[in-house]
C-alpha positions in Angstrom: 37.0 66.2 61.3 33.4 65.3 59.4 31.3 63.2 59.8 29.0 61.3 58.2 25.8 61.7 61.2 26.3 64.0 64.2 28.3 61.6 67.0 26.4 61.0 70.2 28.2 59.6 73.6 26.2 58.6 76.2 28.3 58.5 79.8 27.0 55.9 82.1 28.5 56.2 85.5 27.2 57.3 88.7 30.1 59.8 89.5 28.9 63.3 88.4 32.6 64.5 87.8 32.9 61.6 85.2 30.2 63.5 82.8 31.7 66.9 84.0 35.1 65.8 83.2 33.8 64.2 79.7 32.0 67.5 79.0 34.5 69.4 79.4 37.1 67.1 77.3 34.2 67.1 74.7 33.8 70.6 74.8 35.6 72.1 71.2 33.5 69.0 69.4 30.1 69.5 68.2 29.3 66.3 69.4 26.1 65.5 71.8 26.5 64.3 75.2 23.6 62.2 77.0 24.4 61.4 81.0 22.9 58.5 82.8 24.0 57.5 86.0 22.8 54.3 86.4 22.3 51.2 84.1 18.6 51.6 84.7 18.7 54.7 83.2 21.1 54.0 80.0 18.0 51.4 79.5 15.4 53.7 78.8 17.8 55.5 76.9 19.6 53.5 74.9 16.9 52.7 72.4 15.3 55.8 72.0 18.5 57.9 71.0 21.1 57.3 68.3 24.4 56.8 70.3 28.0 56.7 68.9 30.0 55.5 71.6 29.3 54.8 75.5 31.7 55.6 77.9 30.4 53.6 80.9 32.5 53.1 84.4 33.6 50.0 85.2 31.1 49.7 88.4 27.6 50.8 88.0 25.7 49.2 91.1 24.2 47.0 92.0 25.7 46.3 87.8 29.4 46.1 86.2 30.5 47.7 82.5 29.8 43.8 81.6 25.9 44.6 81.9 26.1 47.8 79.9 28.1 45.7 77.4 25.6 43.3 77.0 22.6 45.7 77.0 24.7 47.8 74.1 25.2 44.8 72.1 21.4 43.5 72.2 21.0 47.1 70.4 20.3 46.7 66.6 23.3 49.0 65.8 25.5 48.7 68.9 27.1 52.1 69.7 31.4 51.4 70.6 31.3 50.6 74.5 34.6 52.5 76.3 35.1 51.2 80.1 36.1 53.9 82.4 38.0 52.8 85.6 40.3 53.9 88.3 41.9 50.7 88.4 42.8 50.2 85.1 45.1 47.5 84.9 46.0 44.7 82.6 42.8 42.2 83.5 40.4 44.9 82.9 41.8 45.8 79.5 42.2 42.0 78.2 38.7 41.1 79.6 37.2 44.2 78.4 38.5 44.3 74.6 37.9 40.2 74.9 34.1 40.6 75.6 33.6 43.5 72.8 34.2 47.0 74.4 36.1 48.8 72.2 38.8 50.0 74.7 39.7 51.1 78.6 40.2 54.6 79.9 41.9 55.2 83.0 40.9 57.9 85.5 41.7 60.7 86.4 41.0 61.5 82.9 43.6 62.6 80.4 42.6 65.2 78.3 44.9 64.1 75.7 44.4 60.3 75.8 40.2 60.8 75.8 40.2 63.2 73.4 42.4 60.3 71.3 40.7 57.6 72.1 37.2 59.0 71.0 38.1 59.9 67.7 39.4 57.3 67.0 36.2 55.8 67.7 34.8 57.8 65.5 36.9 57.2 62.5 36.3 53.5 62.8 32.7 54.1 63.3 33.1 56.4 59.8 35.0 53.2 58.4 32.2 51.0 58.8 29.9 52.9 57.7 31.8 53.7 54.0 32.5 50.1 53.7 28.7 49.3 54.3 27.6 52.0 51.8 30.4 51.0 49.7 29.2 47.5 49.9 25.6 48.3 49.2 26.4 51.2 46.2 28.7 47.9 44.7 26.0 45.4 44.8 27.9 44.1 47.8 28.6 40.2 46.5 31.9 40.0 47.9 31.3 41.2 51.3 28.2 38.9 51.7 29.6 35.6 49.9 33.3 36.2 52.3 30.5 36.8 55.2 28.2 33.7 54.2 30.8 31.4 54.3 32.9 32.0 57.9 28.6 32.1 58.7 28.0 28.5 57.5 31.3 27.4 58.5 31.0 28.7 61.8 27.5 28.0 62.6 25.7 25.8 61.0 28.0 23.4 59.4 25.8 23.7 56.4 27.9 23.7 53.0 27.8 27.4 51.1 27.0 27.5 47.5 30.2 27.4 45.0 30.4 31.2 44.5 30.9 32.1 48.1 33.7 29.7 48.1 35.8 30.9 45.2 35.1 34.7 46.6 38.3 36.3 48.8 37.9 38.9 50.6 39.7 42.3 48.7 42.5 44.1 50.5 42.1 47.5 51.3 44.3 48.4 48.5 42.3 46.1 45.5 38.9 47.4 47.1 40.0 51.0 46.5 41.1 50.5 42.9 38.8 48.0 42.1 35.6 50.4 43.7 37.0 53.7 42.7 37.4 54.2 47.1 39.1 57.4 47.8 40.0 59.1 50.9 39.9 62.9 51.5 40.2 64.5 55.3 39.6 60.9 56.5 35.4 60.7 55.2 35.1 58.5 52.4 33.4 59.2 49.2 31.8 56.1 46.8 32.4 57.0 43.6 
């Protein structure tokens, strides 16, 4: 798989066979893995580094995977968060995806399902970042009037200006033909 900038995962957890296991799993990728066992620690991290994705356990004392959540989202570009738990049952996966993390492993780790689970992380981290470039290389009216007006709307309650309002959002499909949007080994290329 390529990718667009070399993916980073940061583990937060303070059980040492969590970033052994993760290692491991992450092994046949070229991908860099940063190990913090604390929340503390993620801190002073977190902004100094480029990160991907953080897979963080579910308890991080005297913290919870809701603190690392919120500590990754004040981030200007707010890596995916992945909870990691033992008890991974239905609360923790509707609470977790509610507040923002991207998804919920269970442990003992599954080779298969981690391995899965990350890159597919990836690809939507790859996604976003073709639309953005996309959106930038194509002057990017479309995607800023369909964002200024759920914005206003949402918000502020202030009225948008007339162009944003007769603006729809493309499909995927209309975007490709419209933007010359092609796929090839799943990265994206702007024409």
């Amino acid at each position: 798989m390529f990718h667009h900038a070399p993916v980073t995962v940061l583990s937060v957890s303070p059980f040492v066979e969590d970033h052994e296991a993760l290692a491991h799993i992450l092994h046949p990728y070229s991908w860099t893995l940063h190990r913090a066992s604390t929340l503390a620690a993620a801190r002073s991290f977190l902004p100094s580094q480029p990160i991907s994705l953080v897979v963080g356990e579910r308890d991080l004392p005297p913290h919870t995977w809701r603190d690392l959540l919120a500590e990754v989202g004040a981030l200007p570009s707010a890596p995916l968060v992945i909870v990691t738990s033992h008890q991974a049952d239905d609360y923790l996966w509707a609470e977790a995806l509610n507040l923002g993390a991207y998804s919920v492993l269970a442990k003992p780790f599954d080779v298969a399902e981690v391995r899965r689970t990350l890159n597919i992380a990836v690809l939507k981290l790859e996604i976003e970042t073709c639309f953005t470039l996309l959106a930038v290389a194509r002057g990017s009216r479309w995607l800023l009037n369909s964002q200024r007006v759920s914005r206003h709307s949402v918000q502020s309650k202030a009225r948008p200006d007339r162009a944003s309002l007769h603006s729809k959002p493309m499909s995927t499909h209309a975007l490709a033909r419209k933007s010359q949007f092609r796929w090839s080994d799943r990265f994206c290329h702007v024409c």
